[in-house]
DSSP file (Angstrom, degrees, kcal/mol; ACC not computed):
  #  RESIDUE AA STRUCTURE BP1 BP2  ACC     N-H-->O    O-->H-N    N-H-->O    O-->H-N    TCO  KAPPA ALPHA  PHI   PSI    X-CA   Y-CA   Z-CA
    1    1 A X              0   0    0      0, 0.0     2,-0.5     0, 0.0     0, 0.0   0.000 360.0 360.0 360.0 117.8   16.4   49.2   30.7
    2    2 A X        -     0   0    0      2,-0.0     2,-0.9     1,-0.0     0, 0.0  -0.742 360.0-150.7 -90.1 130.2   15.4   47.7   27.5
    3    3 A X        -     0   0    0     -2,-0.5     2,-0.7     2,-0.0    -1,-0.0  -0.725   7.8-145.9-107.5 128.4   13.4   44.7   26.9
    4    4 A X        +     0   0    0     -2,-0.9     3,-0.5     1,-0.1     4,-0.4  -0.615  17.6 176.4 -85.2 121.8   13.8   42.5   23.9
    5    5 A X     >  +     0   0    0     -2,-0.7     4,-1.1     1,-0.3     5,-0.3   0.158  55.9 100.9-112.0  16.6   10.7   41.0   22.7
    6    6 A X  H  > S+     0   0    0      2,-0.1     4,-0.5     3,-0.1    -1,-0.3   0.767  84.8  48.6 -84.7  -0.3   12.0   39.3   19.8
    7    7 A X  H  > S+     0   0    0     -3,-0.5     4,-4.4     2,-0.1     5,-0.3   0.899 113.0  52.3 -52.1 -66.8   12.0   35.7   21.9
    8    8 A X  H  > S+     0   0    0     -4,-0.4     4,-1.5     1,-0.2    -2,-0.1   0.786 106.9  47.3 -51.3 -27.6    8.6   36.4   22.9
    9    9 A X  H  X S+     0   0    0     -4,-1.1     4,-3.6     1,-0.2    -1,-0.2   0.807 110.6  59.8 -87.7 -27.0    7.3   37.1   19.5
   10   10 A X  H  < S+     0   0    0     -4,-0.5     5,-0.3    -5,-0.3    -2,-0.2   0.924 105.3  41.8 -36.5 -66.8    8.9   34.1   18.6
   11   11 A X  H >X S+     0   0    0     -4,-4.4     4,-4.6     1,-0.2     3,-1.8   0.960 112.2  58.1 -49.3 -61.6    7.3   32.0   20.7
   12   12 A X  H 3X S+     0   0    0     -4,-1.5     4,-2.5    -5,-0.3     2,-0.3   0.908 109.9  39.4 -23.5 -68.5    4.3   33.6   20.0
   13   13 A X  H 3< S+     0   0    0     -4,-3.6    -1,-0.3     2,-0.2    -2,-0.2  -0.204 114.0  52.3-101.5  52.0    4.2   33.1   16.4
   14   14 A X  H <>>S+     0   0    0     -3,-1.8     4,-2.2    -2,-0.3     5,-0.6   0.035 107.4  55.5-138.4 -68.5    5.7   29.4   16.5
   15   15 A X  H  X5S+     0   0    0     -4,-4.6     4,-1.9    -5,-0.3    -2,-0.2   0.947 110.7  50.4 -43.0 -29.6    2.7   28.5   19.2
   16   16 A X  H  X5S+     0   0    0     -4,-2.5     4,-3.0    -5,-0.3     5,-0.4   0.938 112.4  43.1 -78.3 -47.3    0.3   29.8   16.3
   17   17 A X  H  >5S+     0   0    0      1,-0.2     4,-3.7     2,-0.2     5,-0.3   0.874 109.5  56.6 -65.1 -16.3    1.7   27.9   13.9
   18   18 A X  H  X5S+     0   0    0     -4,-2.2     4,-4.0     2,-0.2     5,-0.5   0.967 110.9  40.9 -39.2 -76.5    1.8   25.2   16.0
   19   19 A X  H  XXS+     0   0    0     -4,-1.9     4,-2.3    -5,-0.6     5,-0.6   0.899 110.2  62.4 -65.6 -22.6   -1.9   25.2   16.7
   20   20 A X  I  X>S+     0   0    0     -4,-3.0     5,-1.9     1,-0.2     4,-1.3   0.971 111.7  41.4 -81.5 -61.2   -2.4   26.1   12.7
   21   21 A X  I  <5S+     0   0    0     -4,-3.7     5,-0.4    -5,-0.4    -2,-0.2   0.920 114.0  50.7 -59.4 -37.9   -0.8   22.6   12.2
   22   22 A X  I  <5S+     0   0    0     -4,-4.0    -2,-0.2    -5,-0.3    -1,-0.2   0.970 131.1   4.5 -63.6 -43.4   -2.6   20.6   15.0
   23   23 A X  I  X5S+     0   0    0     -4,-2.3     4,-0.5    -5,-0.5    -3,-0.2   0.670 125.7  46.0-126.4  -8.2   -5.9   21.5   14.3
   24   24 A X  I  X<S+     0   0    0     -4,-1.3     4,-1.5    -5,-0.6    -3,-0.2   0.854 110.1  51.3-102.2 -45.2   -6.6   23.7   10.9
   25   25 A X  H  ><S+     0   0    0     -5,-1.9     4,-0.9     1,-0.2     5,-0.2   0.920 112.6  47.7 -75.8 -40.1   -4.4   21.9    8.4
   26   26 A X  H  > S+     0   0    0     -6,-0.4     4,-2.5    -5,-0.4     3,-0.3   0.870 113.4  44.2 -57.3 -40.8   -6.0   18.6    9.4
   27   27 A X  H  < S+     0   0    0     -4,-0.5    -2,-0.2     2,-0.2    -1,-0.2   0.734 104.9  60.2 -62.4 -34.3   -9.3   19.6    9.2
   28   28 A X  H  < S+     0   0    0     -4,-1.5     4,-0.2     2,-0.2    -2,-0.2   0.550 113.5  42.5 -89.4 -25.0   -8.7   21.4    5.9
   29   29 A X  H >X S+     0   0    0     -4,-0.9     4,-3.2    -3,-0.3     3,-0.8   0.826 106.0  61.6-105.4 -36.2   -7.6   17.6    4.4
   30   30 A X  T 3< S+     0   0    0     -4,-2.5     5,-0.2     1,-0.2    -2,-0.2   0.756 107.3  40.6 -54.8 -22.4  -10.3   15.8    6.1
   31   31 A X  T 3> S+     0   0    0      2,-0.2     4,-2.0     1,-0.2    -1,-0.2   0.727 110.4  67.4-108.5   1.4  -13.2   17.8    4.1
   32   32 A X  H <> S+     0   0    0     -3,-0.8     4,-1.7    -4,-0.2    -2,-0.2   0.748 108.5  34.9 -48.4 -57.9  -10.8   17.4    1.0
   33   33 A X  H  X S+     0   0    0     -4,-3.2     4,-0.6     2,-0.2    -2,-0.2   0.609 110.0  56.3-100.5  14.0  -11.3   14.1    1.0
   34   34 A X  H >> S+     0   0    0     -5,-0.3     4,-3.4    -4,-0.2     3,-2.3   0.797 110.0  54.3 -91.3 -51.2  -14.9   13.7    2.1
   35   35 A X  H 3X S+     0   0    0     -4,-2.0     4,-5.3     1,-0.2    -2,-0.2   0.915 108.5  47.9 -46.7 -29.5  -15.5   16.0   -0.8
   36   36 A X  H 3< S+     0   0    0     -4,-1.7     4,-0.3     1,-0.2    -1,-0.2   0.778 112.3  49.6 -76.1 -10.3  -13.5   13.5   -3.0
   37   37 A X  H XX S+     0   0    0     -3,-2.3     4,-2.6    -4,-0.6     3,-0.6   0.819 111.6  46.5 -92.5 -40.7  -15.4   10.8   -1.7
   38   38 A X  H 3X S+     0   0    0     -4,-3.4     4,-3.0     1,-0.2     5,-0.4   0.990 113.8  47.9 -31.4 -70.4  -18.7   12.7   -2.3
   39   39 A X  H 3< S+     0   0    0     -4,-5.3    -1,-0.2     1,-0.2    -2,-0.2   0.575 114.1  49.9 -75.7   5.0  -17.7   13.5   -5.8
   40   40 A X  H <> S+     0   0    0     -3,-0.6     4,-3.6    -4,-0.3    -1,-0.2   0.697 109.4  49.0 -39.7 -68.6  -16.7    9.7   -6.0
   41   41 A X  H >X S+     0   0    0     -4,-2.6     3,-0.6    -3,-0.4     4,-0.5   0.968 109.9  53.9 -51.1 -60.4  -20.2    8.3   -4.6
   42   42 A X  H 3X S+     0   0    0     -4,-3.0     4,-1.7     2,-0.3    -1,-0.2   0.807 111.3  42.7 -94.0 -35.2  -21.9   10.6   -7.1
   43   43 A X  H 3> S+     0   0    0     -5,-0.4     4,-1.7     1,-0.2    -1,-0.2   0.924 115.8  54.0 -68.6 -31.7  -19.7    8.9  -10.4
   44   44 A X  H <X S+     0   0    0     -4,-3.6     4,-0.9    -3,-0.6    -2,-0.3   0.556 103.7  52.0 -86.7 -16.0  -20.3    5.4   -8.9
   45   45 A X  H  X S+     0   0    0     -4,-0.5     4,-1.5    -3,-0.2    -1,-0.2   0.769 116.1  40.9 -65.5 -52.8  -23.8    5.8   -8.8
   46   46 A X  H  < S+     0   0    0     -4,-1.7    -2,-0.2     2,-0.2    -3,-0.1   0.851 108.1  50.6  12.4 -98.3  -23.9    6.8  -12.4
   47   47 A X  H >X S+     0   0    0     -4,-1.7     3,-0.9     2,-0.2     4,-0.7   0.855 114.3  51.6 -75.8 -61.9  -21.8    4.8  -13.9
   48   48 A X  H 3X S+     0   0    0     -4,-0.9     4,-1.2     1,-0.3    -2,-0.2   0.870 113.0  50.1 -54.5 -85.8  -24.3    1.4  -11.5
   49   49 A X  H 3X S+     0   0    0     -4,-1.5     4,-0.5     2,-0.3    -1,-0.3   0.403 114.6  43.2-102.5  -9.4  -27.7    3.1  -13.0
   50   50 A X  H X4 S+     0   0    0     -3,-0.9     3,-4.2     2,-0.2     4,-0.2   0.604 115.2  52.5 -73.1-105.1  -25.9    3.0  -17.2
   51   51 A X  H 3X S+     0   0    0     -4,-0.7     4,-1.5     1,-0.5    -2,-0.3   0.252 108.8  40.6 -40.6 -41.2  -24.9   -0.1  -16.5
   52   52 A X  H 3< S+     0   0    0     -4,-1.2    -1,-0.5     2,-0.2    -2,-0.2   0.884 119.2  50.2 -72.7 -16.0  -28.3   -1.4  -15.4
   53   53 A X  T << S+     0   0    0     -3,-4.2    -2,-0.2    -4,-0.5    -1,-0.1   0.929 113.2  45.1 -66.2 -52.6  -29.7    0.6  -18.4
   54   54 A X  T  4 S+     0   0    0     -4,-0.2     2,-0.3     1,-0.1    -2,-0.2   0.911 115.9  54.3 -66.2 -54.1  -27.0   -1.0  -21.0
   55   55 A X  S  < S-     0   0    0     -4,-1.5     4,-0.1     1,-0.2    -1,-0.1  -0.836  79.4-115.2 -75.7 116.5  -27.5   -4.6  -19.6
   56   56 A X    >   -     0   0    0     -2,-0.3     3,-0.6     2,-0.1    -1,-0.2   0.154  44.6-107.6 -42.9 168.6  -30.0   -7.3  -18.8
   57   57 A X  T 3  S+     0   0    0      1,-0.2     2,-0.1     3,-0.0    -1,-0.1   0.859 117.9  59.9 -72.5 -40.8  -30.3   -8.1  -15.0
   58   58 A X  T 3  S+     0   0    0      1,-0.2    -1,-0.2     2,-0.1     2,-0.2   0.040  87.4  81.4 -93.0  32.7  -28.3  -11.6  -15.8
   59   59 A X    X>  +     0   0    0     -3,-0.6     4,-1.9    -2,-0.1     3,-0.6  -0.793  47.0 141.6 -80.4  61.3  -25.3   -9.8  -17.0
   60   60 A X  H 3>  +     0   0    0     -2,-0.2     4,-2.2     1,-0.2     5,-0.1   0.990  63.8  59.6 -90.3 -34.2  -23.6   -8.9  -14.0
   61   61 A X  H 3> S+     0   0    0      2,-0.2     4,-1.0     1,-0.2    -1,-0.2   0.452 108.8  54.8 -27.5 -21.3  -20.0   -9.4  -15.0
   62   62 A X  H <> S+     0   0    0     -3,-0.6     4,-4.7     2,-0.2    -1,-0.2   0.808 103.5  43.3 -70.8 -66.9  -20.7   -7.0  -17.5
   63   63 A X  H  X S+     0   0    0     -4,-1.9     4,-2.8     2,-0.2    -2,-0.2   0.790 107.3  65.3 -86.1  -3.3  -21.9   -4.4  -16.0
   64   64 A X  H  X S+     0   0    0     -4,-2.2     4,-1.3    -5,-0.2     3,-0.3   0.985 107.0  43.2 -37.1 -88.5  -19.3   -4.8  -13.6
   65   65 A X  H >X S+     0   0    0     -4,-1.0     4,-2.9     1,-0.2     3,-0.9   0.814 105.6  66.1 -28.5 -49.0  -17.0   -4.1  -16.0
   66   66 A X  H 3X S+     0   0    0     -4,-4.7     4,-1.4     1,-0.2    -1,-0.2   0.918 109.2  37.8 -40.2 -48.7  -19.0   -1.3  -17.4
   67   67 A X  H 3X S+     0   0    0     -4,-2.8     4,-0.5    -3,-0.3    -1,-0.2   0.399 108.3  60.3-115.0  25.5  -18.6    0.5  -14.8
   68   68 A X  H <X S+     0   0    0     -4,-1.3     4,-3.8    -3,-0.9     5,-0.4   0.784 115.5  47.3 -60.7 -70.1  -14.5   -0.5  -13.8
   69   69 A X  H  X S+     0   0    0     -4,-2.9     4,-1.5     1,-0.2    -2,-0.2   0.668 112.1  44.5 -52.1 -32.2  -14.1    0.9  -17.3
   70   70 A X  H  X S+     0   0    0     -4,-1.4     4,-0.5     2,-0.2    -1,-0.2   0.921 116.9  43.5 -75.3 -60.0  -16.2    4.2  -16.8
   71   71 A X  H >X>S+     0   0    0     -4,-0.5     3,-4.6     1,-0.2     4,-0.9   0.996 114.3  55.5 -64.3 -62.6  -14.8    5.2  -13.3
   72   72 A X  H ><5S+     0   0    0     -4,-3.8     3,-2.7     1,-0.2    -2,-0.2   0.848 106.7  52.1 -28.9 -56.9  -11.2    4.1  -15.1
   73   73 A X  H 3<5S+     0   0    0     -4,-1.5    -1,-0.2    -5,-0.4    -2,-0.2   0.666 107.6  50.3 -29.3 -38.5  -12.2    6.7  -17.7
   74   74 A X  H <<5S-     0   0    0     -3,-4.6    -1,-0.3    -4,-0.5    -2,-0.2   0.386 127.3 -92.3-105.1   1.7  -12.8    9.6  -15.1
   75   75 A X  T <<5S+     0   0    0     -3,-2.7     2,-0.3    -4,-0.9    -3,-0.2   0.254  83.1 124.3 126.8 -38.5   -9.8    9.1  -13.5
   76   76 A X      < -     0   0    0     -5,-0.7     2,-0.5    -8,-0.1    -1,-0.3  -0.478  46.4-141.9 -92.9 160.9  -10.2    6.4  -10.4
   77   77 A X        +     0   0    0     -2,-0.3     2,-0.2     2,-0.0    10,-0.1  -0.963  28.9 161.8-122.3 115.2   -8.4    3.4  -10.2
   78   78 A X        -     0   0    0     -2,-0.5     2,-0.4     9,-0.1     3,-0.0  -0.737  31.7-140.5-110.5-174.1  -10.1    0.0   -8.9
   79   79 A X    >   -     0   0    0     -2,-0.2     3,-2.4     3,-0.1     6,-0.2  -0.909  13.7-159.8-126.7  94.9   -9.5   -3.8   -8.9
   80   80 A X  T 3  S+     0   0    0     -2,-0.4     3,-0.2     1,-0.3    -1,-0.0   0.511  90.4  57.0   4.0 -54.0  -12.5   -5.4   -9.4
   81   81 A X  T 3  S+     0   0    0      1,-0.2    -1,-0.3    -3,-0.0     2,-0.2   0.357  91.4  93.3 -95.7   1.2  -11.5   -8.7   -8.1
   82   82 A X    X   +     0   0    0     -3,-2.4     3,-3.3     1,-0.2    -1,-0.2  -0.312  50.9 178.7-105.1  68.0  -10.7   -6.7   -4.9
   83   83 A X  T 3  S+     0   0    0      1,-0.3    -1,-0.2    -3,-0.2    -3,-0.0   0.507  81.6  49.3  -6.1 -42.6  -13.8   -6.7   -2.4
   84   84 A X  T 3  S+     0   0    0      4,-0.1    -1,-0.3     5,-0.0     5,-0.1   0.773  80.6 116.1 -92.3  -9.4  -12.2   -4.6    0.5
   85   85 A X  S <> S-     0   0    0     -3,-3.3     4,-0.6    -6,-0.2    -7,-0.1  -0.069  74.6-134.6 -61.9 163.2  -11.1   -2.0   -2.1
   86   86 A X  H  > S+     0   0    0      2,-0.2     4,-1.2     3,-0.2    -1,-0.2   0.704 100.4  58.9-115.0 -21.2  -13.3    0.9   -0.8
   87   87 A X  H >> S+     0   0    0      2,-0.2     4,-1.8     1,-0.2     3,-1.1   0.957 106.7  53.9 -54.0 -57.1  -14.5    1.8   -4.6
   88   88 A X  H 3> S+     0   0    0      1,-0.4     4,-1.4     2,-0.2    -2,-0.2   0.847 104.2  45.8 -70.4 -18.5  -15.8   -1.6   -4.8
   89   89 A X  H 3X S+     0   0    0     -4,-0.6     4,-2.0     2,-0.2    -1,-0.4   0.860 107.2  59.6 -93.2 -22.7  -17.6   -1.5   -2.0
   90   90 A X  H << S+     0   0    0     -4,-1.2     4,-0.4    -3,-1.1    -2,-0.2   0.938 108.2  54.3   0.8 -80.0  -18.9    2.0   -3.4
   91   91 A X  H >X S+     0   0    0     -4,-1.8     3,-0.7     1,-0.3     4,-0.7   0.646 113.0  36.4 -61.4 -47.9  -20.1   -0.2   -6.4
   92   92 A X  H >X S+     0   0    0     -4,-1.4     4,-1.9    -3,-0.3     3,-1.3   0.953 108.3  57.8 -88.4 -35.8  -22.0   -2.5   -4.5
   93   93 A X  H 3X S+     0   0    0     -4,-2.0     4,-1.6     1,-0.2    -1,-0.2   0.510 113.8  46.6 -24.3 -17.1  -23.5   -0.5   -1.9
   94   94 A X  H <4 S+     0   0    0     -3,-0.7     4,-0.3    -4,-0.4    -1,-0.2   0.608 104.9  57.7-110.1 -16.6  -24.9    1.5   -5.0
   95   95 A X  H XX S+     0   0    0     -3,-1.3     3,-4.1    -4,-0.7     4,-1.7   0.898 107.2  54.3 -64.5 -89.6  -26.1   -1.8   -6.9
   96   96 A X  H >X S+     0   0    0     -4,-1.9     4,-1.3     1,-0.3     3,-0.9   0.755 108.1  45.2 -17.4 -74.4  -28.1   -2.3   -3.6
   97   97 A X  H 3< S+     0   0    0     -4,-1.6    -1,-0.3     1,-0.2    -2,-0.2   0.524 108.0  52.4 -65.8   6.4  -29.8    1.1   -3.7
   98   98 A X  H <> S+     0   0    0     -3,-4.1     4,-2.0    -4,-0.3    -1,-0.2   0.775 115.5  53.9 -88.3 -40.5  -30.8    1.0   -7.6
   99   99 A X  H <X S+     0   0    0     -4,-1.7     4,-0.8    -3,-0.9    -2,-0.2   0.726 110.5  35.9 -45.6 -50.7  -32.2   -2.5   -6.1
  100  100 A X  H  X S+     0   0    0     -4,-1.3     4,-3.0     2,-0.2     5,-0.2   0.747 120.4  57.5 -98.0 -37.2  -34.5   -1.3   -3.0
  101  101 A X  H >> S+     0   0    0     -5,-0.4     3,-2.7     1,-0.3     4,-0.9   0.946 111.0  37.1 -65.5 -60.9  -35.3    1.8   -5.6
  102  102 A X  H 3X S+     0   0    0     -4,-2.0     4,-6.5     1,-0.3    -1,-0.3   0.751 119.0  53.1 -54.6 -38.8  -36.7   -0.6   -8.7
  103  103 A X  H 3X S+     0   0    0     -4,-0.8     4,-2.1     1,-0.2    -1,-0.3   0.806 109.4  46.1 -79.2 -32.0  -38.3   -2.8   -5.7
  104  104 A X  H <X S+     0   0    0     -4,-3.0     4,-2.0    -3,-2.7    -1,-0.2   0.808 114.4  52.8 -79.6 -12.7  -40.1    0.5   -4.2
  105  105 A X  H  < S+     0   0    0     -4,-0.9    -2,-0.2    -5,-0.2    -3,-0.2   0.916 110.0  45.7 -66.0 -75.3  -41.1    1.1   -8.0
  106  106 A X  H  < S+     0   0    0     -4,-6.5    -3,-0.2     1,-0.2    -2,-0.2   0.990 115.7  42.3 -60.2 -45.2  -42.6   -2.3   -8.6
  107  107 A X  H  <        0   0    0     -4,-2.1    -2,-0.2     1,-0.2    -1,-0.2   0.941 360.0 360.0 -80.2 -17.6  -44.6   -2.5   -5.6
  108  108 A X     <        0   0    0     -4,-2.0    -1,-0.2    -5,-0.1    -3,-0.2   0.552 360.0 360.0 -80.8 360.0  -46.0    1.6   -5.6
């Protein structure tokens, strides 16, 4: 009596790829993009600390701009005039910390 195992191997190697889709390939895109978001964070901080360099404090429209056009330059695409956009909020969260930084600066 012969038993045929090509069903079984079948199975087999459709339940790994199975689990290879459920949990490895997902994982594999999530730290894809945390890295893009890293290497994101790190241009948008940048790009906030020229822009205070290049500009008086009562220029903010400016350096706004400055640093739309910089990040444009490198590749990302925002809208400026769109707050929820998750770059802008990049932008201002990083405004904030050049803020707290200069403020721990003046008072130490």
């Amino acid at each position: 009596m012969q038993i045929d195992l090509t069903q079984i191997i079948l199975a087999v190697i459709t339940l790994i790829f199975g689990i290879l889709m459920r949990y490895v390939i997902p994982s594999a895109k999530s730290k894809l993009n945390t890295d893009q978001m890293e290497l994101l964070r790190i241009a948008v901080k940048t790009a906030v600390y020229a822009a205070d360099q290049l500009y008086n404090s009562n220029q903010g429209q400016e350096k706004l701009a400055y640093v739309v056009d910089l990040l444009h330059k490198q590749g990302y695409v925002i809208d400026p005039k769109q707050v929820e956009d998750t770059t802008r909020a990049l932008i201002e969260a990083m405004v904030k910390e050049l803020k707290l930084e200069q403020a721990k600066v003046a008072a130490g």
